[in-house]
C-alpha positions as CSV (number, residue, x, y, z in Angstrom):
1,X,3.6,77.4,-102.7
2,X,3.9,80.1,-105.5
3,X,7.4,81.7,-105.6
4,X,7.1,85.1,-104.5
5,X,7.1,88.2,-106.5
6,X,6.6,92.0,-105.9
7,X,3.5,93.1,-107.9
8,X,3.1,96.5,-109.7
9,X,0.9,99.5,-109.1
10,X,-1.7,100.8,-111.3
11,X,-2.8,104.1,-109.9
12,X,-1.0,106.2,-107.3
13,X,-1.7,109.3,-105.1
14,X,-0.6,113.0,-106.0
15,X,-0.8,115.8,-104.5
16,X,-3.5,114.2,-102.2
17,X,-5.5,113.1,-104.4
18,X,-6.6,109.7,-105.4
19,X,-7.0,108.7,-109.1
20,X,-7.5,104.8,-108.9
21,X,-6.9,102.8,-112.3
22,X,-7.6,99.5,-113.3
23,X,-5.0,97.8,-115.4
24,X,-6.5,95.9,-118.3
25,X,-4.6,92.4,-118.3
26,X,-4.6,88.9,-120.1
27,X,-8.0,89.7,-121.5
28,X,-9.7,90.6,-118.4
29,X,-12.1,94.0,-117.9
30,X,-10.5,96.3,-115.3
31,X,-12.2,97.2,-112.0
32,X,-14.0,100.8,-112.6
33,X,-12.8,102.8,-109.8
34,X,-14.0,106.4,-109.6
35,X,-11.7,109.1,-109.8
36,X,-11.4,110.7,-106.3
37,X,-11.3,114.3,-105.7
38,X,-9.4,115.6,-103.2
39,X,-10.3,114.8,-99.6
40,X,-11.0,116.8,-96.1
41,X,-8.1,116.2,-94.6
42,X,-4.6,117.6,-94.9
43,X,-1.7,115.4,-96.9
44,X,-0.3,113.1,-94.4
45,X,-2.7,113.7,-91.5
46,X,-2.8,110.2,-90.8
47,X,0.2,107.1,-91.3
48,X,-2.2,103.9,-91.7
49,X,1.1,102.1,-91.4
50,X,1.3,103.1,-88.0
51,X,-2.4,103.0,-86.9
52,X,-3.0,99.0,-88.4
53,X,-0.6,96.3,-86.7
54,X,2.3,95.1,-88.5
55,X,1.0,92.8,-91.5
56,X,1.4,88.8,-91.4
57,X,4.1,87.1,-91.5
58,X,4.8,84.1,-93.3
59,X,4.8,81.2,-90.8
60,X,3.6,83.2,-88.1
61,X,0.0,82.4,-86.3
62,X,-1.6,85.0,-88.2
63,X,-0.6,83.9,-91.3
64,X,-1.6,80.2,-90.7
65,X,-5.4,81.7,-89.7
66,X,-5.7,83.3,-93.5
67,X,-4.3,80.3,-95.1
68,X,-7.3,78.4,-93.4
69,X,-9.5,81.0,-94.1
70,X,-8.3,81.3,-98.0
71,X,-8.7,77.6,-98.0
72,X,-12.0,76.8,-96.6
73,X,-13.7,79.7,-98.5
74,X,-12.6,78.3,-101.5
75,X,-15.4,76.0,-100.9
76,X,-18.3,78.5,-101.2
77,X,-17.3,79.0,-104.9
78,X,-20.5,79.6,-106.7
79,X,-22.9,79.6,-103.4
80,X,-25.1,82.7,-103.0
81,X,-22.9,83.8,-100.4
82,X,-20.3,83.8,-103.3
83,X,-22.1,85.5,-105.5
84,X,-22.3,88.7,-103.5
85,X,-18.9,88.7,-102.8
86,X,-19.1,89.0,-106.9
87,X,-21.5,91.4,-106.7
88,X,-19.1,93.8,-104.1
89,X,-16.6,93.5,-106.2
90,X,-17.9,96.8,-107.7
91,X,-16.8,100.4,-106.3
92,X,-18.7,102.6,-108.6
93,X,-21.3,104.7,-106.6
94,X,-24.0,103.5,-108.2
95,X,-22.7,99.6,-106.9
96,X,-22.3,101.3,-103.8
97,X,-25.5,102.7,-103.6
98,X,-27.0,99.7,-104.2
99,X,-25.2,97.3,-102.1
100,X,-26.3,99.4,-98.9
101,X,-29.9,100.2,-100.3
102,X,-31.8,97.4,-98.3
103,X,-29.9,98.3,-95.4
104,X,-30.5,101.7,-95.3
105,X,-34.3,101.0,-96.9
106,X,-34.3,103.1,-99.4
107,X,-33.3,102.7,-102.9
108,X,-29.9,104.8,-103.2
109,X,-28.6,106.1,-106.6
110,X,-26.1,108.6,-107.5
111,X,-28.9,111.0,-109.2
112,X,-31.3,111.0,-105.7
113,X,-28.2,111.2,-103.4
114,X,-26.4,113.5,-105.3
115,X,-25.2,115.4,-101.7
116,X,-24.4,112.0,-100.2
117,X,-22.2,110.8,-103.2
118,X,-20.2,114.0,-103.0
119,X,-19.1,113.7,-99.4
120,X,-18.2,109.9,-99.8
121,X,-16.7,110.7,-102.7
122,X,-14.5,113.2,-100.5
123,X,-14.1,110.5,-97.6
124,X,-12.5,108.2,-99.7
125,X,-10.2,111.0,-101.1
126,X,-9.2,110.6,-97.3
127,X,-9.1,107.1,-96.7
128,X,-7.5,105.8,-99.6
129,X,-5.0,108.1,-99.6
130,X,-4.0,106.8,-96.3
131,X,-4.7,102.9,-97.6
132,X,-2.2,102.9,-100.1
133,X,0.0,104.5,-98.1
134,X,0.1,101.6,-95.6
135,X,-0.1,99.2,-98.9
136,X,3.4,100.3,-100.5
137,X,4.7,100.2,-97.0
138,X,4.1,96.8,-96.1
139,X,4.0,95.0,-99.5
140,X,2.1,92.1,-98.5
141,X,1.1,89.4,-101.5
142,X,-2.7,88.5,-102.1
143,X,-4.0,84.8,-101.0
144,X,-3.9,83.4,-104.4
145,X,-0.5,84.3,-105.2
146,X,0.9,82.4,-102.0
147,X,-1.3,79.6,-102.6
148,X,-3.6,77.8,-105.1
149,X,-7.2,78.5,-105.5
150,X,-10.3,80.3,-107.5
151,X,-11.4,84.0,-106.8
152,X,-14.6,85.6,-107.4
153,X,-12.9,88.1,-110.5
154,X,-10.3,87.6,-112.7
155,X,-7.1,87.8,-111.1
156,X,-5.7,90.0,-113.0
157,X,-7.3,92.5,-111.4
158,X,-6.0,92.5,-108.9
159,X,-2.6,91.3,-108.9
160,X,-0.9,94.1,-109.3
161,X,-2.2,95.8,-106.0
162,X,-0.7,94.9,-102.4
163,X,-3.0,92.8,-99.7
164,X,-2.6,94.5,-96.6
165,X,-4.8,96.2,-95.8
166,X,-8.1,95.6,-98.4
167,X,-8.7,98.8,-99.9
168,X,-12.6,97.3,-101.2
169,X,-12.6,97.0,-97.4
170,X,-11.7,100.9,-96.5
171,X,-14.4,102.0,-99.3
172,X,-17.2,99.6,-98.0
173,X,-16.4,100.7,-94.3
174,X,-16.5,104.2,-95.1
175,X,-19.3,104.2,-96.7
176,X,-20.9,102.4,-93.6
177,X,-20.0,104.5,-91.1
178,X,-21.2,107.6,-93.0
179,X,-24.7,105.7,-93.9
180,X,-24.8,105.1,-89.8
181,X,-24.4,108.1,-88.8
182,X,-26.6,110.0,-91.3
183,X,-29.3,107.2,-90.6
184,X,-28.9,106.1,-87.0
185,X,-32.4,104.0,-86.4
186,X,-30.7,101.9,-89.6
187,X,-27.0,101.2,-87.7
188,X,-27.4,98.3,-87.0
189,X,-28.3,96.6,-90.4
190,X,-25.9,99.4,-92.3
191,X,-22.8,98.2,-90.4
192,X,-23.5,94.6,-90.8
193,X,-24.0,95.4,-94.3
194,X,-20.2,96.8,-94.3
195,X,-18.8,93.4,-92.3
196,X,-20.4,91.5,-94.8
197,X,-18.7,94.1,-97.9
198,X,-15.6,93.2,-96.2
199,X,-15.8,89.9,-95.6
200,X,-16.7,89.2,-99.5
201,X,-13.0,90.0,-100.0
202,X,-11.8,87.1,-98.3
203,X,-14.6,85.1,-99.6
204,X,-13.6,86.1,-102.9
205,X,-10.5,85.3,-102.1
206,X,-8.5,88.6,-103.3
207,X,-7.9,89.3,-99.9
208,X,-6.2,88.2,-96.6
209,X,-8.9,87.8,-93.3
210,X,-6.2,89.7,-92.1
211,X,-6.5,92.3,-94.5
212,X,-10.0,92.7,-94.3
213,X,-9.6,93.4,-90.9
214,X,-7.0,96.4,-91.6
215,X,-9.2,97.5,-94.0
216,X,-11.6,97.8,-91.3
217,X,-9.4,100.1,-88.9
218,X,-7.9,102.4,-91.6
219,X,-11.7,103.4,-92.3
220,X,-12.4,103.7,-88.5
221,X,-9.4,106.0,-88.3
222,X,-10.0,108.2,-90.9
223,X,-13.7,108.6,-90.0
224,X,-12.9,109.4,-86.3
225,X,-10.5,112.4,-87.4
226,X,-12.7,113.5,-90.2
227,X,-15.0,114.7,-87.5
228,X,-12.4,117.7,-86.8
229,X,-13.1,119.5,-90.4
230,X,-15.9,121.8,-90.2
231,X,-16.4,121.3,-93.5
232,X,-16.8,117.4,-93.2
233,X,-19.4,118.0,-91.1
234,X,-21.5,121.1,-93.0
235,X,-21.6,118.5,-95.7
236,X,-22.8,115.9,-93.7
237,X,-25.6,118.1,-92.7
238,X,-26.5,118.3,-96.1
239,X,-26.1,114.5,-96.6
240,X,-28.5,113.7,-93.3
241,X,-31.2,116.3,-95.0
242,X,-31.3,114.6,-98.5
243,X,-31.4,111.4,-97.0
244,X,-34.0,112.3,-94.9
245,X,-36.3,113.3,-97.2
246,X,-35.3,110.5,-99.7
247,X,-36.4,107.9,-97.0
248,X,-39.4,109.4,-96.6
249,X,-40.7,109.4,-100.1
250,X,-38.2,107.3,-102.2
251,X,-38.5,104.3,-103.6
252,X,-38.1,100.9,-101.2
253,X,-35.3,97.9,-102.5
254,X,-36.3,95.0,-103.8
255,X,-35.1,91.2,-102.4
256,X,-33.9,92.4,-99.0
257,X,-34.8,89.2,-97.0
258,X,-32.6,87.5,-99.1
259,X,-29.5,89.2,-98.8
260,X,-30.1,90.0,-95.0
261,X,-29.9,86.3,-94.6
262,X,-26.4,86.5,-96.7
263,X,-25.2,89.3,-94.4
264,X,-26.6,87.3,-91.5
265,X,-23.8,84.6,-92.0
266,X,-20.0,83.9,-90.5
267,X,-18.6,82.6,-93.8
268,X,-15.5,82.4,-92.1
């Protein structure tokens, strides 16, 4: 086991807003992040470190479940299921867009969802805000720096950053739970679509099952209080209108059996 070491931070949280940076490292292209304006909600409405449980300890039995699951996803390493964890690795709206198109069933881009970007763009404001909050607080090291193993990007992208819990997991969450509520008769396939965005994390191997799981709640939690800003939901409004009118004459995704089948799966 790898000695342990306290990573650094490469983007931080001011004045409640997010600005998320990539660090470029031993030859490897940073993550893109988009820079996040500021959110709907008021600085410090909401402690993720007190809404997630306490993160793993080492030894304890939820610890000993993500070694297992660190380990035995280490044998999907260049499977299809693989490469979309490689594929989710991007945050960009336009990756965004696309990795929910077949379940929403309609091609998404930034350009014909201009409305829809903007509010997401705003949620995560919210929800990251509150991620790395919870991040600094509990300080948790990433499954590859505990224990030996390949991931899906070049680790120095992501070593710098805490575990617990996945922010990739908060942004593909949110982005879910806005998609399902603006497109209701598509729930169903746009929430498995965000299990799936999560689990590629631990089937990448950059983060914890455990994590993921956070990841999952911290979204949850800042959607459910979102829901008190009036102007949250105005824009919404304007979010369910576009997208209406963009299902009913856009342009359908292509290959959508095939990564239904992918979401379809337990890889862990």
């Amino acid at each position: 086991m790898m000695k342990k070491r306290r990573p650094l931070r490469a983007g931080l949280v001011a004045a409640g807003i997010s600005i998320l940076a990539g660090a470029a490292l031993a030859g490897s292209e940073p993550v893109k992040f988009p820079t996040l304006p500021k959110g709907y909600l008021a600085p410090g409405s909401l402690n993720a470190a007190n809404i997630v449980p306490p993160a793993p300890t080492d030894g304890d039995a939820r610890d000993q479940v993500d070694r297992k699951v660190f380990q035995s996803t280490r044998a999907l390493k260049d499977s299809d299921r693989w490469k979309l964890a490689t594929r989710d690795v991007d945050m960009m709206p336009s990756g965004m867009m696309e990795a929910y198109s077949c379940a929403v069933g309609v091609k998404l881009t930034p350009a014909n969802a201009p409305k829809l970007n903007g509010v997401m763009m705003r949620v995560l404001g919210d929800s990251m805000v509150a991620n790395e909050s919870a991040k600094h607080h509990f300080k948790r090291l990433r499954p590859f720096q505990v224990a030996q193993g390949e991931i899906c990007q070049p680790t120095a992208q992501v070593a710098n950053s805490f575990d617990y819990p996945s922010g990739h997991t908060v942004w593909g969450w949110s982005w879910a739970l806005v998609l399902a509520e603006l497109a209701p008769d598509r729930a169903s396939e746009i929430l498995a679509r965000g299990r799936a965005y999560g689990q590629s994390r631990a089937v990448c191997g950059a983060h914890n099952a455990s994590a993921v799981e956070a990841g999952g709640m911290v979204a949850a939690a800042t959607y459910a209080t979102l829901h008190g800003s009036p102007e949250f939901r105005a824009d919404m409004d304007a979010a369910r209108a576009e997208l209406a009118k963009l299902r009913a004459e856009g342009e359908k995704p292509a290959a959508c059996e095939a990564e239904a089948a992918l979401v379809a799966q337990s890889p862990y």
